[in-house]
C-alpha positions as CSV (number, residue, x, y, z in Angstrom):
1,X,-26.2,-6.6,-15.8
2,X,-25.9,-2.4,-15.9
3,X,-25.7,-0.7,-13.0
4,X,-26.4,2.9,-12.4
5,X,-23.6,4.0,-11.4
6,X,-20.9,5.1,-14.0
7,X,-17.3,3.8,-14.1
8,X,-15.9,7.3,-12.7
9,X,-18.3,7.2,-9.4
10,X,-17.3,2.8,-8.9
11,X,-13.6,3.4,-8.9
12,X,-12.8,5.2,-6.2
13,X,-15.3,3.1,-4.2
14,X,-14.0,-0.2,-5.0
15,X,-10.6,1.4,-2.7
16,X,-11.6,0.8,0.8
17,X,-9.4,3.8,1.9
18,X,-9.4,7.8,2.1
19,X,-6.6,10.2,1.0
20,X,-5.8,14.0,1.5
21,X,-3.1,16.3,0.5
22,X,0.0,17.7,2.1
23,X,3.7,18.5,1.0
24,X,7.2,17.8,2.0
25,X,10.7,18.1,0.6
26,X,11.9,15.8,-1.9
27,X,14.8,13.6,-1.7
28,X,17.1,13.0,-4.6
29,X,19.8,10.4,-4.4
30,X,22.7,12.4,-4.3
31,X,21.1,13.4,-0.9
32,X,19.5,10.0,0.2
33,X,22.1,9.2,3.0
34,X,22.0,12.9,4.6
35,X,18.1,12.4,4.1
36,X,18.3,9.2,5.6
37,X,19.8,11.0,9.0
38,X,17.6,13.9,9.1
39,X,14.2,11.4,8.4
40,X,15.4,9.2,11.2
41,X,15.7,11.9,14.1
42,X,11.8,13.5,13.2
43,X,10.0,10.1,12.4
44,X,11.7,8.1,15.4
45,X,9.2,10.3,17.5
46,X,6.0,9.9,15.6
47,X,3.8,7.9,18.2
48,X,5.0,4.4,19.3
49,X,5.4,1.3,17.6
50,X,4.0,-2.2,19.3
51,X,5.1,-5.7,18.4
52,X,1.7,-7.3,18.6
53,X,2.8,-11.0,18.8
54,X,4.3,-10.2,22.1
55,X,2.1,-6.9,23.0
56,X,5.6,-5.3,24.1
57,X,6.5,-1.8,23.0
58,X,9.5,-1.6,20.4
59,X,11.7,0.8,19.0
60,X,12.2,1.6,15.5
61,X,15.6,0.5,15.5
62,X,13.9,-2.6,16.7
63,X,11.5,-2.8,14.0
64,X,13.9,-2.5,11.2
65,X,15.9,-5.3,12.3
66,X,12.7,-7.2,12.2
67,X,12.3,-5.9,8.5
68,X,15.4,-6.3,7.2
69,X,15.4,-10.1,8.2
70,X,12.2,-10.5,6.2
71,X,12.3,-11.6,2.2
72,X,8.5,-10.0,2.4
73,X,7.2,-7.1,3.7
74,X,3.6,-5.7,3.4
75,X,3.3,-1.8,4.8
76,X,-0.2,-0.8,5.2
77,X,-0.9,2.8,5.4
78,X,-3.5,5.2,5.5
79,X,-3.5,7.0,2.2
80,X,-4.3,10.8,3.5
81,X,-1.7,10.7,6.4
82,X,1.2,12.6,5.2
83,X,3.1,11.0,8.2
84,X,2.5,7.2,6.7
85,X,4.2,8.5,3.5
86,X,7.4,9.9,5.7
87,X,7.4,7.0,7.8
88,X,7.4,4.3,4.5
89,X,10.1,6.5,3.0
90,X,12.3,6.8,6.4
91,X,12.4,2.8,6.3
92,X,13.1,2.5,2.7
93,X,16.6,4.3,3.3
94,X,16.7,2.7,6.4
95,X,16.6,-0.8,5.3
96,X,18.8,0.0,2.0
97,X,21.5,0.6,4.3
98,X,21.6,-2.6,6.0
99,X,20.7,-5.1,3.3
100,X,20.2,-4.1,-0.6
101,X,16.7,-3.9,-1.4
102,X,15.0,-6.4,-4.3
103,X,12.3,-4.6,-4.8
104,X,9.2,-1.9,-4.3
105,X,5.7,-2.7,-5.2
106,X,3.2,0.3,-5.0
107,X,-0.5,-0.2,-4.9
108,X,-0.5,4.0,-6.3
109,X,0.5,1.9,-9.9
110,X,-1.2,0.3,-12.4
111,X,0.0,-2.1,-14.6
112,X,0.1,0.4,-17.6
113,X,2.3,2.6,-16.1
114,X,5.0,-0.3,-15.8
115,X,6.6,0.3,-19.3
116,X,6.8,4.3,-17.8
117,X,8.3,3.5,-14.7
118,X,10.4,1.3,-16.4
119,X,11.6,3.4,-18.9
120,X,12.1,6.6,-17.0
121,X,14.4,5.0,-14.1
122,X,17.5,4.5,-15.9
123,X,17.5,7.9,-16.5
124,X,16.9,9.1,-12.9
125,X,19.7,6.7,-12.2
126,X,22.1,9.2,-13.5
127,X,20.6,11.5,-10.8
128,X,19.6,14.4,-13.6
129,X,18.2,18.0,-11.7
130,X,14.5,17.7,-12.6
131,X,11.1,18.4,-11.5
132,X,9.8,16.2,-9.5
133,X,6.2,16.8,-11.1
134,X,7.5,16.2,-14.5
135,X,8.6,12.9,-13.4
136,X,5.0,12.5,-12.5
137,X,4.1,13.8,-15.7
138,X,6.2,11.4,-17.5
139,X,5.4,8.2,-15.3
140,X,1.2,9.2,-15.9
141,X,0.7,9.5,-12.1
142,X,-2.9,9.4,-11.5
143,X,-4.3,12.6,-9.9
144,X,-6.3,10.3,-7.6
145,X,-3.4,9.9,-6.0
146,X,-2.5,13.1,-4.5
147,X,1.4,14.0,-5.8
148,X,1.7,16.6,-3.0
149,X,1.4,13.1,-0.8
150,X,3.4,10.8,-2.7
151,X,5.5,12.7,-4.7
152,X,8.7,12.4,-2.0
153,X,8.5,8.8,-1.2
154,X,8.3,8.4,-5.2
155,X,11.3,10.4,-6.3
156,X,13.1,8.3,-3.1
157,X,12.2,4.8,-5.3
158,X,12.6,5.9,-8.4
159,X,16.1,7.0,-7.8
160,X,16.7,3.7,-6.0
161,X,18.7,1.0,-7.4
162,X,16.3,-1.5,-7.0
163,X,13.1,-2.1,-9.5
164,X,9.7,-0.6,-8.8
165,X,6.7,-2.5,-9.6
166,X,3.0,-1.8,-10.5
167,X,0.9,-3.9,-8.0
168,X,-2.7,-2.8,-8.7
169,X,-5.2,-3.7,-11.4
170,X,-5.9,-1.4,-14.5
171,X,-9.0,0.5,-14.8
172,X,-10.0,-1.9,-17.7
173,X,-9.3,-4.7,-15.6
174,X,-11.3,-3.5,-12.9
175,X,-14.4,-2.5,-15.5
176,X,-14.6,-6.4,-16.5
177,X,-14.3,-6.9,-12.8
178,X,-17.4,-5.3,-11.8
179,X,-19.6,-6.9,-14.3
180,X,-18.2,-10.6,-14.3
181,X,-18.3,-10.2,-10.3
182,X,-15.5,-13.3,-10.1
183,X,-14.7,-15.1,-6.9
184,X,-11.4,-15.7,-6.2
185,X,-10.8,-19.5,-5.3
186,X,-8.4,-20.0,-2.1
187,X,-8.7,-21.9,0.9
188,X,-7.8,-18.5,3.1
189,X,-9.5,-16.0,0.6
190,X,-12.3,-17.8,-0.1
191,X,-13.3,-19.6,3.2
192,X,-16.6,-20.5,1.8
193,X,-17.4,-22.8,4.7
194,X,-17.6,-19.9,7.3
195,X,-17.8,-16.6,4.8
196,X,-15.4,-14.9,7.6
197,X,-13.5,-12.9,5.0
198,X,-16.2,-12.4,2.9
199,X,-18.6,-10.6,5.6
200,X,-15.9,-8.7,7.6
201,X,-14.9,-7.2,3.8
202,X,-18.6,-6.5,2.8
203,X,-19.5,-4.7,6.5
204,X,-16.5,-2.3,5.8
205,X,-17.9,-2.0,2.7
206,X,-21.2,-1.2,3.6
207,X,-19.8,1.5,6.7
208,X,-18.0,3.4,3.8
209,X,-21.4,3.5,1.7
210,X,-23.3,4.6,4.7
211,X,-25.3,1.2,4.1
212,X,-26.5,3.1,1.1
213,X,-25.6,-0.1,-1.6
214,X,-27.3,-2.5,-3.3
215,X,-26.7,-5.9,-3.4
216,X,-25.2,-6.4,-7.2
217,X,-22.9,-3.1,-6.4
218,X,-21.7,-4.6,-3.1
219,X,-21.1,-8.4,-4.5
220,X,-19.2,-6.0,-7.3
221,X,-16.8,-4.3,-5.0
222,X,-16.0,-7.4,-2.6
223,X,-15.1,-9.1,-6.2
224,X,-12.8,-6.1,-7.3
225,X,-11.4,-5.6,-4.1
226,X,-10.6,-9.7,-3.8
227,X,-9.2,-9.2,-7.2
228,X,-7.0,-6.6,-6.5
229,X,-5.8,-8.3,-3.3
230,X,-4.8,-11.6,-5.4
231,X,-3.1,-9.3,-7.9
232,X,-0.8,-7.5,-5.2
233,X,-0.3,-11.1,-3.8
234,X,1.0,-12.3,-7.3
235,X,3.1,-9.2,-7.7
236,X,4.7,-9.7,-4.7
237,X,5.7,-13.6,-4.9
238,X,7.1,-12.5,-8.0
239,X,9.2,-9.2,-6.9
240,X,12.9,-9.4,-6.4
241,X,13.6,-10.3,-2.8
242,X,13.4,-8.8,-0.1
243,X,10.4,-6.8,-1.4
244,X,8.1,-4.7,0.4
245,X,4.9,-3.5,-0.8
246,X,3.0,-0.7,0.0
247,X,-0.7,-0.4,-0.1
248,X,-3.8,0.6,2.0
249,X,-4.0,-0.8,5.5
250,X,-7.2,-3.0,4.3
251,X,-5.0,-4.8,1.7
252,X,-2.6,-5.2,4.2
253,X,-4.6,-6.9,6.6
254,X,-3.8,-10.2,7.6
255,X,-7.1,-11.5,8.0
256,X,-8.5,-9.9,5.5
257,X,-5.8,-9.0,2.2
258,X,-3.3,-9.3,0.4
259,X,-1.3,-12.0,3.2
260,X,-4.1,-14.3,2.7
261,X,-3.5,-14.9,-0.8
262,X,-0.3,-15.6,-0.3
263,X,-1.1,-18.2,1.6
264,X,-3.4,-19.4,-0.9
265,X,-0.8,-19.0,-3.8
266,X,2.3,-20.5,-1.5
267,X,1.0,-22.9,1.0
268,X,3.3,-21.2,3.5
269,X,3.5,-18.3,5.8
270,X,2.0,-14.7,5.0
271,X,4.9,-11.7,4.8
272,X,5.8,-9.9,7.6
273,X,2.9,-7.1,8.3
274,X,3.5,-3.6,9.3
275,X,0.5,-1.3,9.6
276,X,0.5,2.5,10.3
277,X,-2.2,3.6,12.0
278,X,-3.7,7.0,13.9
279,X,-3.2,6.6,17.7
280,X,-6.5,5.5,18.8
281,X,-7.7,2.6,15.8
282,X,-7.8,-0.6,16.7
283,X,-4.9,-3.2,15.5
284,X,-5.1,-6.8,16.5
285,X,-2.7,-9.4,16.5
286,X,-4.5,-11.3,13.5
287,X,-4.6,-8.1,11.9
288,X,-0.7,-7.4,11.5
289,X,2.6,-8.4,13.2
290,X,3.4,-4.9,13.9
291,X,1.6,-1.6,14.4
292,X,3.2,2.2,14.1
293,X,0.8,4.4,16.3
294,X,1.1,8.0,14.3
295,X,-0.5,11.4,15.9
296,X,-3.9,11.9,15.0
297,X,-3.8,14.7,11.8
298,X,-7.0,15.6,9.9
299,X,-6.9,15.5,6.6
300,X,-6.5,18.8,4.8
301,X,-8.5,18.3,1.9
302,X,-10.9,15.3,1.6
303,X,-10.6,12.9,-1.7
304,X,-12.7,10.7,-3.3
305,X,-9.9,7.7,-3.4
């Protein structure tokens, strides 16, 4: 079946997320422990962070114990909050200091940038002076994912000793995707009996369109976006432990992403959730394990990711 929309207009669609653009300074890793410092006196007072299997308030000194105990951590952000981007950072050198990190998985990558990634960290190893936008340049960052957000909490892993991995689908992948429509087969994925993940995933679906989608283009994006989930799930059991990955809040999502797969793929517990959120959303106890409150920024300039 054709549908009228092209390729370019599905993409971004099939990401149930919204991004924006701001700057900060980067980190190289002769500097990472003095960065480490500074980060943790500025984003130890960004909003409040709640433990919600016990609904009590924790610090993030707190938090990182919790993290550092786990072999699996999931981060969900949202993608236009500079403030996510710090925070995710800020626990990276955090954590690295009390136990080495295995590995970082990155929703922002594709699996054909792997061989980049790959190729160019040995050589940032060596900490050379260089642009951080030509290391964007030569990793094929995709412009849908604003550098001017990500370019800092980028250099920070790519200058890290451990490996950084691809965790997303490629655009060829996700072509096939929208025409084969495949279901993913899993009893916590799936649910088939009750269609619990199904329908929560195509209402949000639906809100983002304005309920302006048909029915083939909607049974296409639950499909892509199931797929992508399974393919950050696979990614992850197969990281170096403890690995954390970092993707959009929606992937993150206990009752909803990436955890669920794991469950399907495992038989045993989900990772350890973490999901940063504006002060004011809503984040329930099936939803994540913890939730980071941030201050409520607008965007500065809207995207279409």
């Amino acid at each position: 079946m054709k549908f009228p929309l092209s390729l370019t207009a599905v993409l971004p669609a099939c990401v149930l997320a919204l991004s924006a653009c701001s700057s900060v300074a980067p980190v190289s890793g002769a500097a990472a422990g003095a960065a480490a410092n500074s980060a943790a006196q500025d984003v130890r007072q960004l909003g409040e962070i709640v433990d919600l299997r016990s609904g009590q308030r924790v610090t993030a000194e707190q938090l990182l114990a919790q993290l550092a105990a786990a072999p699996r951590v999931i981060v969900g952000e949202q993608h236009d909050q500079l403030s996510h981007h710090q925070i995710e950072q800020w626990l990276l050198l955090q954590l690295q200091g009390q136990r080495p990190q295995g590995s970082v998985l990155l929703e922002m990558l594709n699996p054909d940038q792997q061989a980049k990634v790959d190729k160019v960290k040995p050589w940032l190893q060596t900490d050379p002076v260089v642009r951080p936008e030509h290391v964007a340049e030569l990793v094929a960052w995709q412009p849908s994912w604003k550098w001017e957000q990500y370019g800092d909490l980028v250099m920070t892993v790519m200058r890290a000793p451990y490996p950084v991995w691809s965790a997303n689908l490629d655009r060829s992948e996700i072509k096939q995707l929208f025409i084969d429509k495949p279901a993913v087969q899993g009893k916590y994925s799936n649910l088939a009996n009750d269609a619990k993940v199904h329908d929560k995933l195509k209402d949000i679906i639906r809100v983002m369109h304005d309920n302006q989608i048909d029915a083939p283009r909607l049974a296409a994006m639950l499909s892509v976006q199931q797929q992508r989930d399974r393919r950050m799930a696979e990614r992850l059991l197969a990281a170096p432990a403890p690995a954390m990955l970092i993707a959009g809040a929606y992937h993150a999502h206990k009752d909803l992403g990436v955890p669920l797969h794991v469950q399907d793929l495992t038989g045993g517990p989900a990772p350890l959730v973490l999901v940063l959120a504006q002060r004011g959303a809503t984040v329930l106890a099936p939803q994540a394990d913890f939730v980071w409150f941030t201050p409520v920024v607008a965007p500065a300039v809207a995207s279409a990711k």
